[in-house]
Backbone bond lengths (Angstrom), bond angles and torsions (degrees), N, CA, C in turn:
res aa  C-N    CA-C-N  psi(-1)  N-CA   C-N-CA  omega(-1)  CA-C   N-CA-C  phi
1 X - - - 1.438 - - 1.530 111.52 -
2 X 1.273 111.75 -49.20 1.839 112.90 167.97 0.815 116.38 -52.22
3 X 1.703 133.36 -40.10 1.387 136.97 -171.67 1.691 105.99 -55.45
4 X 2.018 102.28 -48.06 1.338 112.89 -150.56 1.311 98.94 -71.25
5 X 2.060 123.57 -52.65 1.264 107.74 174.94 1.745 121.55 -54.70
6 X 1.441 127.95 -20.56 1.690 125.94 -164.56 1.872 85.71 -68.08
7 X 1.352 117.32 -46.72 1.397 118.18 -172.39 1.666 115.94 -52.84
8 X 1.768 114.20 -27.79 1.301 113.42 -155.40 1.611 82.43 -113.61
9 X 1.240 115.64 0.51 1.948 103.46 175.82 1.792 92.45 -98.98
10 X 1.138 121.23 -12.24 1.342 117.73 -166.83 1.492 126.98 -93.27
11 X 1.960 84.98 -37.61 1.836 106.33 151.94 1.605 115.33 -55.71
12 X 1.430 105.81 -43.62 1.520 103.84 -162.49 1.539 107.82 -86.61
13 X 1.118 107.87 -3.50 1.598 113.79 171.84 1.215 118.56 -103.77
14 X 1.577 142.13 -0.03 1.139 150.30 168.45 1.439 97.10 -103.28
15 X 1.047 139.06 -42.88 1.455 136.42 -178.40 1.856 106.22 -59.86
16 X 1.495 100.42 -44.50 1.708 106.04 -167.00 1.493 96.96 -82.56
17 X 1.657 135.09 -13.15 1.063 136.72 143.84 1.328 131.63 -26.61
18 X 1.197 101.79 -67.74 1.820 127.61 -170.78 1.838 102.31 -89.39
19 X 1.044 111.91 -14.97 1.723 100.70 -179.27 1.632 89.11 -94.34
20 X 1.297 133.96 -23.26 1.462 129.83 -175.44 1.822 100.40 -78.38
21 X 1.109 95.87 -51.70 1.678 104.58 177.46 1.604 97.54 -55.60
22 X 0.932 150.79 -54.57 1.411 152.86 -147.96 1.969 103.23 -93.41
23 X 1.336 93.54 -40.79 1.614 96.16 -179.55 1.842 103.10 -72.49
24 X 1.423 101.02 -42.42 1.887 102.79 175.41 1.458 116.20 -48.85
25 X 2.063 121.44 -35.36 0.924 107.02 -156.21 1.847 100.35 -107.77
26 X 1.392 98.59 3.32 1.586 105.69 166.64 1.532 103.39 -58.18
27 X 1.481 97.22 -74.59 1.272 116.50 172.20 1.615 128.90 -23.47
28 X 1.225 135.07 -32.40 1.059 160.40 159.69 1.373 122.00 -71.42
29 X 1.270 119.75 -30.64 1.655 138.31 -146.45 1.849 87.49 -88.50
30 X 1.225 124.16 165.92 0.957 142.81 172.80 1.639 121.38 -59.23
31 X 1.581 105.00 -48.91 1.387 95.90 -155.73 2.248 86.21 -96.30
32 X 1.231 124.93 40.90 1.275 104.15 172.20 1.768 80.43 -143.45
33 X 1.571 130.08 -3.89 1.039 105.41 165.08 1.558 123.48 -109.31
34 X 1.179 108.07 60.81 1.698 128.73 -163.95 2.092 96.44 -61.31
35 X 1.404 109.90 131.77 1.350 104.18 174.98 1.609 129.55 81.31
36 X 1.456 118.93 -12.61 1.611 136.91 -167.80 1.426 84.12 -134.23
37 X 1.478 80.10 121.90 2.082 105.19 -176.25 1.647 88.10 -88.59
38 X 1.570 115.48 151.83 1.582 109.18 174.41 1.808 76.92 -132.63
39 X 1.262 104.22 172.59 1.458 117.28 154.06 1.734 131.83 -14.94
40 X 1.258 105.72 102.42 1.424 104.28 -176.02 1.142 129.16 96.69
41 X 1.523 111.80 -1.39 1.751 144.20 -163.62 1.666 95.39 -93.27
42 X 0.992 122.46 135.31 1.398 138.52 161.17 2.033 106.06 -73.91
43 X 1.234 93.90 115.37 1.777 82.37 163.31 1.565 98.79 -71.70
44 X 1.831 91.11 157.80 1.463 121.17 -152.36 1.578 93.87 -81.91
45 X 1.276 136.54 -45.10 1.553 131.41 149.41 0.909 124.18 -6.42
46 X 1.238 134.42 -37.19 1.393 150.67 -143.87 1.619 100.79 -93.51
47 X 1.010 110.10 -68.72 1.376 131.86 173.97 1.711 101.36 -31.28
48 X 0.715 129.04 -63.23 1.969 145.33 159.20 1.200 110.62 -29.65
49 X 1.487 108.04 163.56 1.564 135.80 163.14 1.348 143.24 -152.13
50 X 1.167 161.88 58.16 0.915 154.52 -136.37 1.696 113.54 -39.13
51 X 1.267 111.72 130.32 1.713 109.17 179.97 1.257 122.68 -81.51
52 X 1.348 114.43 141.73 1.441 115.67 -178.50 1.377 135.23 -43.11
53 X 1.402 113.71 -27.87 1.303 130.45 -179.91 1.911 101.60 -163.09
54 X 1.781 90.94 148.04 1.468 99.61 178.21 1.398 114.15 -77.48
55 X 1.430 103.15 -53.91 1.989 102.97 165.16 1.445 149.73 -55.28
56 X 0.634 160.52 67.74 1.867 149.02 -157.60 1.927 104.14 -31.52
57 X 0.891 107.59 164.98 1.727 100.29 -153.43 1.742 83.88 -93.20
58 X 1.513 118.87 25.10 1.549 105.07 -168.21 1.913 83.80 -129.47
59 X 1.288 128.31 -28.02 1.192 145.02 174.15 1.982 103.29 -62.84
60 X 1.461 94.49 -76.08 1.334 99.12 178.80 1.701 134.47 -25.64
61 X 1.653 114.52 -63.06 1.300 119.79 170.24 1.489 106.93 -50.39
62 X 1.656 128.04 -60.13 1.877 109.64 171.22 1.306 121.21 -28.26
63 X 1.490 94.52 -60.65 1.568 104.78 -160.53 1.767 106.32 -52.67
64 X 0.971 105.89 -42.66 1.724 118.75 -172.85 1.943 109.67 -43.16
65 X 2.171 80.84 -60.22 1.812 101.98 175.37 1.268 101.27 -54.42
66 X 1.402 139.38 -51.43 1.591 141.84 -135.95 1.460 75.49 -69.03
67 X 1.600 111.72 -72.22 1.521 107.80 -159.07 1.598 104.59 -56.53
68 X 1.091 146.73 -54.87 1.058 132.26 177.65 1.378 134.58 -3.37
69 X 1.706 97.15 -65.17 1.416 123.80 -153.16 1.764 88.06 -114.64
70 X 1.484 136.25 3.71 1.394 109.20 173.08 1.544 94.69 -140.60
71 X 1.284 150.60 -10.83 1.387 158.72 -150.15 1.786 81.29 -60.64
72 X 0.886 126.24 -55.83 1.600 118.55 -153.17 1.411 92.35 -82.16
73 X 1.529 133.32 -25.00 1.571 113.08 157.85 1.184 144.67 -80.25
74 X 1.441 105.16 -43.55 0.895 116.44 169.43 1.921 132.23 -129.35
75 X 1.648 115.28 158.56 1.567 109.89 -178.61 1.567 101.14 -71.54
76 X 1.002 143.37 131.82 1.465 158.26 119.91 1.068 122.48 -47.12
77 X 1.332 113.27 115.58 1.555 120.57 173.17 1.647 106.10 -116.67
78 X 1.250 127.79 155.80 1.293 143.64 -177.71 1.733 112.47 -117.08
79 X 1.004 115.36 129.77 1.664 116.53 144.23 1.706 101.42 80.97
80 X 1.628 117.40 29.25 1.275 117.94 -151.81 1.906 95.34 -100.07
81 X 1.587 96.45 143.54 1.668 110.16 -171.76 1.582 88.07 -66.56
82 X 1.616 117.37 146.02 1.164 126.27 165.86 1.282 116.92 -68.80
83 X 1.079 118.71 -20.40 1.827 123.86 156.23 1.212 131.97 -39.06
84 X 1.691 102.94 -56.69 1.516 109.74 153.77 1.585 124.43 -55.37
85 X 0.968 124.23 -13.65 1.318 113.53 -173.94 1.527 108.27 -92.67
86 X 1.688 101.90 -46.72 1.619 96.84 -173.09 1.918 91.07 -138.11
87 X 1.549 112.23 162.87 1.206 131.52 -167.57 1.266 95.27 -134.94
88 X 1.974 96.97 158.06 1.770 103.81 -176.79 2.032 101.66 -70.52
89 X 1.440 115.49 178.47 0.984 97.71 150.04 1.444 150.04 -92.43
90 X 1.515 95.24 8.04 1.500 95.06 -172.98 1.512 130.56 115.21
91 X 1.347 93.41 -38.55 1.466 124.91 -164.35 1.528 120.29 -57.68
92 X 1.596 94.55 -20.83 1.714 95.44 -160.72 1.826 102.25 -113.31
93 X 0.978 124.42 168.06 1.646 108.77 163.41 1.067 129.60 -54.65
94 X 1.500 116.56 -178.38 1.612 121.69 -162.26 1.446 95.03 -83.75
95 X 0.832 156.72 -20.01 1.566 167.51 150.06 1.154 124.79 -11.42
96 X 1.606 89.93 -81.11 1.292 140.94 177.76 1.476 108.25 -68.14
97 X 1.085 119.64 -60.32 1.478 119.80 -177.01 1.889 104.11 -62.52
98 X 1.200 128.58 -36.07 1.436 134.25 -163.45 1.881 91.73 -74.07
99 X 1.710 116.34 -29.58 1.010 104.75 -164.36 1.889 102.90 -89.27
100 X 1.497 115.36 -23.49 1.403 136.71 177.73 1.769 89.99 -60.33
101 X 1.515 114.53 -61.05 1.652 97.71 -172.85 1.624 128.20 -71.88
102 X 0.916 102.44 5.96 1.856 124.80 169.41 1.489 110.98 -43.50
103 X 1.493 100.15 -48.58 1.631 135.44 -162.33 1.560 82.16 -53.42
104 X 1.720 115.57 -71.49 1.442 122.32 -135.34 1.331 101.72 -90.09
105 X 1.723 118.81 -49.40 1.006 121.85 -166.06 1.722 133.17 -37.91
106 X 0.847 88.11 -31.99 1.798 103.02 -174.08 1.929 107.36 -104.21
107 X 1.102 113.63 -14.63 1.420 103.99 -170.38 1.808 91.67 -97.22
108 X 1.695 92.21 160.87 1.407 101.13 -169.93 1.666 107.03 -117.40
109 X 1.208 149.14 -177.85 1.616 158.13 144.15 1.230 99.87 -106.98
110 X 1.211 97.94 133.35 1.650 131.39 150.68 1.529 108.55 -18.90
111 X 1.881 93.77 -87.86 1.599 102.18 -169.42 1.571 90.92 -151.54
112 X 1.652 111.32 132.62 1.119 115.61 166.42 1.903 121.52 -107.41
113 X 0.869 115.74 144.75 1.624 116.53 166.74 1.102 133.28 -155.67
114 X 1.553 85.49 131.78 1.332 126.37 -175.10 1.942 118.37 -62.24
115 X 1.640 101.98 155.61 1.753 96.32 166.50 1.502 109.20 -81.98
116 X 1.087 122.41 150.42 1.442 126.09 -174.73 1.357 126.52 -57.96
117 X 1.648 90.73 -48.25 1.685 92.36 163.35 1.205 127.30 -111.05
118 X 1.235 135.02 23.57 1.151 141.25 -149.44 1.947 96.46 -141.00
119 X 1.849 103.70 -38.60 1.742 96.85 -172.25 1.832 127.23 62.29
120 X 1.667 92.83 -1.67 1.697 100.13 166.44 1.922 101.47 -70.20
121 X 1.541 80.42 139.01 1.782 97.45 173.60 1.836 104.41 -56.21
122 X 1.260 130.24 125.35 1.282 149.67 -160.85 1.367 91.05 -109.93
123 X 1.815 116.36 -88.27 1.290 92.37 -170.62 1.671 99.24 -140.61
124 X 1.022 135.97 -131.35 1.533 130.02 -176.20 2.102 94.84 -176.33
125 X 1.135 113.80 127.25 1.652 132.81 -158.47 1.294 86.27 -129.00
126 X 1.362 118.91 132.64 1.399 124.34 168.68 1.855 101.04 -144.65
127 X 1.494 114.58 133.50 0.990 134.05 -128.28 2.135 76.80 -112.45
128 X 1.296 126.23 120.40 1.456 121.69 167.25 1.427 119.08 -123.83
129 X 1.372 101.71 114.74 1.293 111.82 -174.77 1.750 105.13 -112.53
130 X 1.145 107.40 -157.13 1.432 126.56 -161.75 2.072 112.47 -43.62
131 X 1.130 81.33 -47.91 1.628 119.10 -171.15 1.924 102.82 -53.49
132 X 1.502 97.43 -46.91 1.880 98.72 179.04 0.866 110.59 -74.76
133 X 1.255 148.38 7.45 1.566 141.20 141.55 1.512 116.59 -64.36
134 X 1.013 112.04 -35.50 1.912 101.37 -176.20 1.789 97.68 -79.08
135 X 1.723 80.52 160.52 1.775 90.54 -154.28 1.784 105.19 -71.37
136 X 0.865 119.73 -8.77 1.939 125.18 -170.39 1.822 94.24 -84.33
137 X 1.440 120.90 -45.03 1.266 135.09 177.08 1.712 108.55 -63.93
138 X 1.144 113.44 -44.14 1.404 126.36 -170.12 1.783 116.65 -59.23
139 X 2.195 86.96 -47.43 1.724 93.45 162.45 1.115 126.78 -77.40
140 X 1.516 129.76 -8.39 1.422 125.92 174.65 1.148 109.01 -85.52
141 X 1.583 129.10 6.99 1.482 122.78 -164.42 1.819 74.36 -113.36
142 X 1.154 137.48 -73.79 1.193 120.89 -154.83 1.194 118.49 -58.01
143 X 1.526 124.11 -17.83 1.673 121.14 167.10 1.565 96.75 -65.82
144 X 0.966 125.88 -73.66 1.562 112.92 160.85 0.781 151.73 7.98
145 X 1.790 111.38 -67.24 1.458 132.21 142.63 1.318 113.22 -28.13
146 X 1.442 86.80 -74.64 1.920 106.86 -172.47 1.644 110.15 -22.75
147 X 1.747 85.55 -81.84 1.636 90.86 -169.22 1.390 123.48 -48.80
148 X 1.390 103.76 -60.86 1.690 106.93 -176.64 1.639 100.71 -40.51
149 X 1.155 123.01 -65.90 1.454 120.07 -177.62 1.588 119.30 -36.36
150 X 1.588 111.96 -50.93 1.739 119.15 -179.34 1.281 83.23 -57.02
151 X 1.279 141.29 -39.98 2.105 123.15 -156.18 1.674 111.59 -87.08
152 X 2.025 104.23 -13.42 1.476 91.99 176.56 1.449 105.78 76.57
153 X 1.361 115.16 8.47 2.200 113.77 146.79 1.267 126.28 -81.90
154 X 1.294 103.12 108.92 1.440 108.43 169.57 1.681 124.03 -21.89
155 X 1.433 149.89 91.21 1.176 158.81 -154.28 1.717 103.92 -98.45
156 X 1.157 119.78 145.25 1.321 125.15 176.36 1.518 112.49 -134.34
157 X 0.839 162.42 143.55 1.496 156.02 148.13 1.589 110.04 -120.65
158 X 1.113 111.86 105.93 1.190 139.60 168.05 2.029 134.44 -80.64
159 X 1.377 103.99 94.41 1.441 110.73 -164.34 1.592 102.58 -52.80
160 X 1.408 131.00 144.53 1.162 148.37 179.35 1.945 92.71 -67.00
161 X 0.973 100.74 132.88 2.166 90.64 -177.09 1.080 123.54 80.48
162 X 1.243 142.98 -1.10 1.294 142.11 124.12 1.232 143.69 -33.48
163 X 1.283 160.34 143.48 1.223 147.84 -117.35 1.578 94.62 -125.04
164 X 1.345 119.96 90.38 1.602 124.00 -138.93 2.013 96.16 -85.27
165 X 1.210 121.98 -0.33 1.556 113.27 166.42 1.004 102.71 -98.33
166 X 1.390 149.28 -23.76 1.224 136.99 -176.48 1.807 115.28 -74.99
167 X 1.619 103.40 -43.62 1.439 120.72 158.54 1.480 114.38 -35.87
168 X 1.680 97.97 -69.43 1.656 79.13 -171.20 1.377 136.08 -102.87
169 X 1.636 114.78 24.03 1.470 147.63 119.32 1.158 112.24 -21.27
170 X 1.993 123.08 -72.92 0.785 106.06 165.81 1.849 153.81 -70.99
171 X 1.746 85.38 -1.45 2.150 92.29 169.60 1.167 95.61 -82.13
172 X 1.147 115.75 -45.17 1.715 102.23 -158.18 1.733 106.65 -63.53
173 X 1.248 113.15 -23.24 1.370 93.24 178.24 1.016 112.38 -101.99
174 X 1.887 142.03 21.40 1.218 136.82 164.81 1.822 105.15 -110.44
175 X 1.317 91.18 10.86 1.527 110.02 173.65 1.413 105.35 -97.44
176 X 0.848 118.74 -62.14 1.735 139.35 130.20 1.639 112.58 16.81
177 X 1.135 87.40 -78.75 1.797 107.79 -177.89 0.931 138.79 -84.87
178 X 1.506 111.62 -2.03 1.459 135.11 -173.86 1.616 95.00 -125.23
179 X 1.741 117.03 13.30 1.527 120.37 175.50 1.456 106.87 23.46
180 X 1.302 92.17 72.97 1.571 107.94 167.32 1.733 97.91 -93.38
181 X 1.745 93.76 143.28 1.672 88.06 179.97 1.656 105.20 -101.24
């Protein structure tokens, strides 16, 4: 009988051995230490860079005019997630809705603006250059279209090479006229 339990303390101690050994080297393993640098690990910074410039040299000259000709009306924002601008409604399941914010989440605007004192979305300027002609570019502009349009924001699309004070001369004064605040 001593023999039989020394055999079943000896099983159960080589087994609780190897599940500790196996749980240690989970533990250690890559995909359970997500985010915690160990030895020999590059911090994740590293990988990064800061970019040379915030504008594209085709972005920049607008942005300069926009403020020019609207700074005293309106706040200007740059480079803003279409998320921020508009949200699902709610309406559909959690599913469904996660698959509805797909649309926004990742796409960006040009330039948005705001009323000065108020910070309601005014209108949304999106800057088209070379790139909105190919057909993958072409469908991210009509979801684009789409939405901003279902929310009732004034939309602009602005050709890359266009004579960019005369352009936004002309929003501001159909912004103007449609007493946008």
């Amino acid at each position: 009988m001593v023999f039989f339990v020394f055999i079943i303390f000896c099983f159960f101690g080589i087994s609780f051995f190897f599940i500790v050994l196996a749980l240690r080297s989970f533990l250690n393993s890559s995909s359970y230490n997500l985010g915690r640098r160990t030895e020999g690990q590059k911090n994740i910074g590293s990988y990064f860079k800061l970019r040379d410039y915030f504008f594209t040299y085709t972005e920049k000259p607008f942005y300069e005019e926009l403020i020019r000709q609207a700074e005293n009306s309106f706040n200007i924002l740059s480079k803003v997630r279409l998320e921020d601008v508009v949200t699902t409604t709610g309406q559909l399941g959690y599913r469904e809705n996660n698959i509805k914010r797909n649309y926004i989440k990742s796409k960006h605007l040009d330039f948005v603006l705001l009323g000065k004192n108020t910070s309601k979305i005014v209108c949304v300027i999106e800057l088209d250059g070379f790139g909105h002609k190919q057909e993958q570019q072409s469908r991210y502009d009509k979801i684009k279209n789409d939405i901003l349009d279902s929310v009732g924001v004034p939309f602009f699309r602005v050709r890359v090479g266009q004579e960019y004070s005369v352009v936004i001369k002309d929003i501001l004064e159909k912004l103007t006229t449609n007493n946008t605040p």
